[in-house]
C-alpha positions in Angstrom: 0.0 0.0 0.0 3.2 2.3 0.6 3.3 3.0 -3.6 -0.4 4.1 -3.2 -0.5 8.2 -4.2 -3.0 10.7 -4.6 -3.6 10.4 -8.5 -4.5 6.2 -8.5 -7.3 5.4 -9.6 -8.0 1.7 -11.0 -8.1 1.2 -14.6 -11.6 0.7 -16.5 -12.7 -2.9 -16.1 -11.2 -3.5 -13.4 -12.3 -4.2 -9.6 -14.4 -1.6 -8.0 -12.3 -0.1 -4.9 -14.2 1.6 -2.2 -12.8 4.2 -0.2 -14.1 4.9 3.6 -13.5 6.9 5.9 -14.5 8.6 9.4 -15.1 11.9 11.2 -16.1 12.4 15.0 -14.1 9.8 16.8 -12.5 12.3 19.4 -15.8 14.5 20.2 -17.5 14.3 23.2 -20.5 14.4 21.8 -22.6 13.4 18.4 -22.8 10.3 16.0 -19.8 9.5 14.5 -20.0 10.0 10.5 -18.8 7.9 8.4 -18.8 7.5 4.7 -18.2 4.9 1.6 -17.3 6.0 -2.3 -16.7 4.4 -5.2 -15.4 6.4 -7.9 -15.3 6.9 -11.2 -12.2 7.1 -13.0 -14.1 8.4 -16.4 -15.5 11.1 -14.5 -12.6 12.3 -12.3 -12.9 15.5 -9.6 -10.3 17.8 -9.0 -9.0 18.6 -5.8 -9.4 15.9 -3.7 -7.6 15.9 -0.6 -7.6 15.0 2.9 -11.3 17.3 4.0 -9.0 18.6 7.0 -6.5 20.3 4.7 -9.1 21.7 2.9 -11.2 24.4 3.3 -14.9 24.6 4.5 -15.8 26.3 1.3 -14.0 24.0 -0.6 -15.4 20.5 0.8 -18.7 22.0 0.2 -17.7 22.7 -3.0 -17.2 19.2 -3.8 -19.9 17.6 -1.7 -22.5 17.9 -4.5 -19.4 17.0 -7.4 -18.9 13.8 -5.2 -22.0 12.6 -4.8 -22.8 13.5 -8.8 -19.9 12.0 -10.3 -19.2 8.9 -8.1 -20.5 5.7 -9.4 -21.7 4.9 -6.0 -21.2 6.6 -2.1 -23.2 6.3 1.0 -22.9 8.6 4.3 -23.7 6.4 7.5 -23.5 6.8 11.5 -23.2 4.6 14.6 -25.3 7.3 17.1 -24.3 8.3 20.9 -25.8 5.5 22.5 -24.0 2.7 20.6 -20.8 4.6 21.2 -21.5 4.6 24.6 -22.8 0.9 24.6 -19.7 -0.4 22.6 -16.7 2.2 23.2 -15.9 4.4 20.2 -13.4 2.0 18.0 -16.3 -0.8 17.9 -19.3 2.1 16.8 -16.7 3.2 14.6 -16.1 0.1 12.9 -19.9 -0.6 13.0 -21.0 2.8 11.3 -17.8 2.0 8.5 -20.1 -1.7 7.9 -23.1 0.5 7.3 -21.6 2.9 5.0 -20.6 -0.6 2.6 -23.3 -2.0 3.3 -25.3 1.0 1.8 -23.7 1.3 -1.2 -25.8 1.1 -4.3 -23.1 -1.0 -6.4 -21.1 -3.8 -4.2 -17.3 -3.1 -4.1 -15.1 -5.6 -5.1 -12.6 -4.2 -2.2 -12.5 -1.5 0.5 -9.7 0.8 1.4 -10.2 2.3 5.0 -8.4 4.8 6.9 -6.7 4.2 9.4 -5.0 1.0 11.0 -7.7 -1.5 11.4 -11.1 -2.8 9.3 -14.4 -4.2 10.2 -15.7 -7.1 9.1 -17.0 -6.6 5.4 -18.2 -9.5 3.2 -15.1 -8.4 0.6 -11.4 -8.3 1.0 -10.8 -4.8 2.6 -7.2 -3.4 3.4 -6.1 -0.5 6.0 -4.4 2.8 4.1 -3.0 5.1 7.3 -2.9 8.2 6.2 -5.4 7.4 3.6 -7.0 10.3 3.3 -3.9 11.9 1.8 -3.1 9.4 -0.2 -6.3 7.4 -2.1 -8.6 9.6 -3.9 -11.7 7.5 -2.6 -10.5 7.6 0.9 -10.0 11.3 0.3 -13.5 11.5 -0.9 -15.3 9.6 1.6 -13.8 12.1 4.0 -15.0 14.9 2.7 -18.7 13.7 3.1 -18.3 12.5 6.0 -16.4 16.2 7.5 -19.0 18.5 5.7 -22.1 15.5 6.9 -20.9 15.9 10.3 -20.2 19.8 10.3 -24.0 20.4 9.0 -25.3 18.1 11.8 -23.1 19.9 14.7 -24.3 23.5 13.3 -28.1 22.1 13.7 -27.8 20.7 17.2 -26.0 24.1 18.2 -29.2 25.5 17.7 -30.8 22.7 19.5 -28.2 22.8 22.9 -27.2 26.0 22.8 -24.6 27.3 25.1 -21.5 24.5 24.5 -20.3 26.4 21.2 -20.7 23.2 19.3 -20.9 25.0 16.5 -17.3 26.2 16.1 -15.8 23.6 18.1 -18.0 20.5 16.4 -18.0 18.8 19.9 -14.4 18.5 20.2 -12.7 19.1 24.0 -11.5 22.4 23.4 -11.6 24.8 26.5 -14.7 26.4 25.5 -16.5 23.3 25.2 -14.9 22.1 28.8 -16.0 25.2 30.2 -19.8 24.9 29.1 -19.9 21.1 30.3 -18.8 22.4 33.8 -20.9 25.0 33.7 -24.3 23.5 32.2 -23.6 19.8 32.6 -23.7 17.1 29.9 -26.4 17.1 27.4 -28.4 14.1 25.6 -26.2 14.2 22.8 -23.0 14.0 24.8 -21.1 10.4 25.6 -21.1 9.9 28.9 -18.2 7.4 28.4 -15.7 10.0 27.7 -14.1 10.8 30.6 -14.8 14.8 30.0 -18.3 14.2 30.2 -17.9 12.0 33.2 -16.0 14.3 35.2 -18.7 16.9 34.3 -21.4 14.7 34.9 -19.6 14.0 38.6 -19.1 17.6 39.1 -22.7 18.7 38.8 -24.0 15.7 40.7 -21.7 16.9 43.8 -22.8 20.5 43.3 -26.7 19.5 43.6 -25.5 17.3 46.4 -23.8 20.0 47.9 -27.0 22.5 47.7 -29.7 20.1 48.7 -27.1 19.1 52.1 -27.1 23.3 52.5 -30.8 23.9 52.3 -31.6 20.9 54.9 -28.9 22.1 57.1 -30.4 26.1 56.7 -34.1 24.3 57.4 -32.7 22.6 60.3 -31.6 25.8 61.7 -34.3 27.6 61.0 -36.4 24.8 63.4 
């Protein structure tokens, strides 16, 4: 996989190669996105690149182009409560098995980001740094990124207050701050240990108060 570079792409008639990748495994709190793309090499896009070296006008620029010219792609998700249920690796690699599974055309192989696969029906080989290096990797990531950034500008209208909107759910200090201050929400994972510690902070706080109040009543008697 090493002499893999940016301008493959596999010659007509032969196997179809999917490219998948992920965005959202670091958040504390939202689905992770993930996405599958098969494209095609008589209808090539320009530009493709790793969706975090690009920028935010650009990867919408070729969201629609993606999805137009590939011969197949599909954007799926493993939710909060699986990633809590089954730590973030194992949603991960269940949301990547939804994006194949979705595709309209069946690839003959899968090319996935990272260091490890889930369990596909086809032969399916790990590209790190794939992004950078595979045009259908590259491509996945983009739907996935600009997927994912829609969703975390929505819900910033639905929990305001944590900035997810700029920070996408990331643990940045801002978004740190807010879970101190307001306590976790439904969409964050309460098996990150950020949203834990929040979770533990706010319970001692109310514990705190309600001991306060009973001692100010017992005073007050």
């Amino acid at each position: 996989m090493s002499q893999i570079l940016m301008n493959w792409n596999p010659a007509v008639g032969s196997e179809l190669v999917a490219g998948v990748d992920e965005v959202g495994r670091g958040p504390l709190c939202g689905a992770v996105i993930t996405a599958a793309v098969i494209l095609d090499p008589l209808r090539p896009i320009e530009g493709l690149k790793d969706s975090k070296k690009l920028t935010e006008a650009k990867r919408e620029a070729l969201f629609p182009l993606i999805q137009e010219r590939a011969l197949a792609w599909c954007i799926a998700r493993a939710e909060v409560a699986e990633i809590d249920q089954l730590n973030i690796l194992h949603a991960t690699m269940l949301a990547m098995q939804r994006a194949v599974a979705g595709l309209s055309i069946q690839p003959d192989r899968v090319w996935i980001d990272g260091n490890r696969c889930p369990a596909l029906p086809m032969p399916s080989e790990a590209v790190i740094q794939g992004d950078g290096r595979v045009p259908a990797i590259a491509a996945a990531s983009i739907l996935a990124k600009v997927a994912r950034d829609r969703e975390m500008k929505e819900l910033d209208l639905q929990y305001p207050g944590y900035g997810i909107a700029q920070h996408k759910g990331y643990p940045t200090p801002m978004h740190l701050l807010a879970l101190r201050k307001l306590g976790a929400s439904d969409i964050h994972r309460r098996s990150f240990a950020p949203v834990r510690e929040a979770l533990a902070q706010v319970s001692a706080a109310k514990t705190a108060n309600s001991a306060s109040r009973r001692c100010q009543l017992t005073r007050t008697d």
